[in-house]
C-alpha positions in Angstrom: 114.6 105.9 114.9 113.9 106.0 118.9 112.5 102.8 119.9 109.2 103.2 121.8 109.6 102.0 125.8 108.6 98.5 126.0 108.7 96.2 129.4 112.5 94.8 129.4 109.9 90.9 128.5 110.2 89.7 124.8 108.1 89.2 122.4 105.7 86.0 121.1 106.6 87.3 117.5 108.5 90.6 115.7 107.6 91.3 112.2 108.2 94.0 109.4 105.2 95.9 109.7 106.5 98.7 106.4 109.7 97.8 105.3 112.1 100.3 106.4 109.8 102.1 108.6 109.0 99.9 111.4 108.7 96.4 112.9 106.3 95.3 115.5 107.1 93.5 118.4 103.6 91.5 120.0 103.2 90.4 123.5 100.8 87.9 124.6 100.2 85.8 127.7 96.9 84.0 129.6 95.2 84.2 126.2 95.1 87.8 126.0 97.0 90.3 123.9 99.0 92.4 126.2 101.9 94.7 124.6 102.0 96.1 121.0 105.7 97.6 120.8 107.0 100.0 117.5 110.1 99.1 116.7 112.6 100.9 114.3 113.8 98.5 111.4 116.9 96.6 112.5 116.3 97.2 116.4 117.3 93.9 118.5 113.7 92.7 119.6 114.1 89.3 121.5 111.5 86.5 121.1 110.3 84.3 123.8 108.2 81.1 123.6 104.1 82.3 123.8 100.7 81.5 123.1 101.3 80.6 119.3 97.5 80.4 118.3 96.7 83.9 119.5 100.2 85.4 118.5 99.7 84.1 114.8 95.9 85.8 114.9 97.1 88.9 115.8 100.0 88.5 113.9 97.5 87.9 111.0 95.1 90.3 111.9 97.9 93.3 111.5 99.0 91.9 108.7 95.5 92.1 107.8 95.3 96.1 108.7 98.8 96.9 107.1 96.9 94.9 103.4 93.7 97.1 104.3 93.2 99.8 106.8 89.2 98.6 106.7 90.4 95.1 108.2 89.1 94.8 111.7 90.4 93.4 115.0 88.8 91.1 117.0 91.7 89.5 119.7 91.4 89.8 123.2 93.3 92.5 124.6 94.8 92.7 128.4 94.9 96.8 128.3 95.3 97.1 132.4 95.4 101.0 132.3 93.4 103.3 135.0 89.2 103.6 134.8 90.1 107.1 133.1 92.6 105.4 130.5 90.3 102.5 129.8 87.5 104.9 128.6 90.2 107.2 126.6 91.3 103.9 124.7 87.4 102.9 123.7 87.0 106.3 122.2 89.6 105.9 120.6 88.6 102.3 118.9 85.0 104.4 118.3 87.1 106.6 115.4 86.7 104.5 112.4 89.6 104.0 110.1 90.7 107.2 107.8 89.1 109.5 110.1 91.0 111.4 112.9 90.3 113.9 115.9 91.9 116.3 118.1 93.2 115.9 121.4 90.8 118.5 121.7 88.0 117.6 120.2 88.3 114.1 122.2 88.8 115.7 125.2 85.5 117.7 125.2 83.6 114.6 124.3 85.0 112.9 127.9 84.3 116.4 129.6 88.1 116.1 130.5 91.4 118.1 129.1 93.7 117.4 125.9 96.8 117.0 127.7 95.0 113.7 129.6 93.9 112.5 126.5 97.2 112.9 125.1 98.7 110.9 128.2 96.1 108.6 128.2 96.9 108.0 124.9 100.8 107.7 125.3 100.2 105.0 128.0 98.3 102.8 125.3 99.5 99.3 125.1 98.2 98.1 121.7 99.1 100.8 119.2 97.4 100.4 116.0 94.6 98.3 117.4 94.0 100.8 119.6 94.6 103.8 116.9 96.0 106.3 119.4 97.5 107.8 115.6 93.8 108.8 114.8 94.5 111.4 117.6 96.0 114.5 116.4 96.9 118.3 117.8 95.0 121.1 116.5 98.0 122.5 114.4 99.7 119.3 113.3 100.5 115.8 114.3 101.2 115.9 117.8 102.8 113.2 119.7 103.1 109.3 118.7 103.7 107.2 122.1 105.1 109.3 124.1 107.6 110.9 121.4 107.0 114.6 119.9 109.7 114.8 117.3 111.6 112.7 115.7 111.1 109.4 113.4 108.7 107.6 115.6 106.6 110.4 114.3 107.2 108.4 110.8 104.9 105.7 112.0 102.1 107.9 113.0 102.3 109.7 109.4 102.6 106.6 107.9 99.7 105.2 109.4 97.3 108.1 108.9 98.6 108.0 105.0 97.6 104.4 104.9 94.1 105.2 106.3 93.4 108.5 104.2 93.9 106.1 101.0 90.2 105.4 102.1 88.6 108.6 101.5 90.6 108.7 97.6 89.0 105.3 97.4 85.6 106.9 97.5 85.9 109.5 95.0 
């Protein structure tokens, strides 16, 4: 599996997120939750001392998600990102869990093109919080940060399979 590109810093904590799918490396500093990296199951991932209160609640809090797509998130993020990206990202945290949209669809709703939502979307810092996977293309899956084939595609599936468990839940 391609690792996603992540800043050459470590990470507060790495955990199995899916068993043999992926791991997730977290990132915090100044009290804020900064980096959210996807990383394929036995990647090297170094650790480096951080803010251990906030890196076991989000820690926790995916755990949480990963249990129960419903679970919410409620840590402060540090997304940095341009004015354009910034408002791409809180559309995206506006799709509730078990639904997604088009890049297209999306994109008319900002009054702006797919292809920026899709790079708005691969420059998103905080997969899964911010569910950038909700985000699909009109005739499939699309892209999964920054990648258009291959088994980081495997996350995005496997997340949108987690969520749809909602909508059997209802029936």
């Amino acid at each position: 599996m391609e690792q996603v590109p992540a800043a050459s810093t470590g990470y507060a904590a790495v955990f199995e997120a899916v068993e043999g799918v992926f791991r997730i490396g977290v990132a915090c500093a100044g009290g804020r939750l900064h980096r959210i990296a996807l990383l394929p199951p036995g990647a090297p991932a170094e650790t480096v001392p951080g803010d251990a209160g906030l890196t076991d609640r989000v820690v926790a809090q995916l755990r949480g998600y990963f249990a129960d797509p419903l679970a919410s998130f409620d840590v402060p993020l540090e997304l940095g990102g341009t004015s354009f990206q910034r408002r791409v990202w809180r559309a995206l945290m506006a799709i509730p869990p078990g639904m997604v949209h088009t890049y297209g669809m999306l994109a008319r709703r900002l009054g702006t093109s797919p292809r920026a939502v899709g790079g708005a979307c691969r420059a998103n810092p905080v997969p899964v919080i911010v569910p950038c996977h909700r985000v699909v293309a009109s005739g499939g899956l699309g892209g999964y940060a920054g990648h258009t084939g291959g088994s980081v595609l495997a996350i995005k599936k496997w997340l949108l399979e987690h969520e749809s468990r909602l909508s059997r839940r209802s029936h």
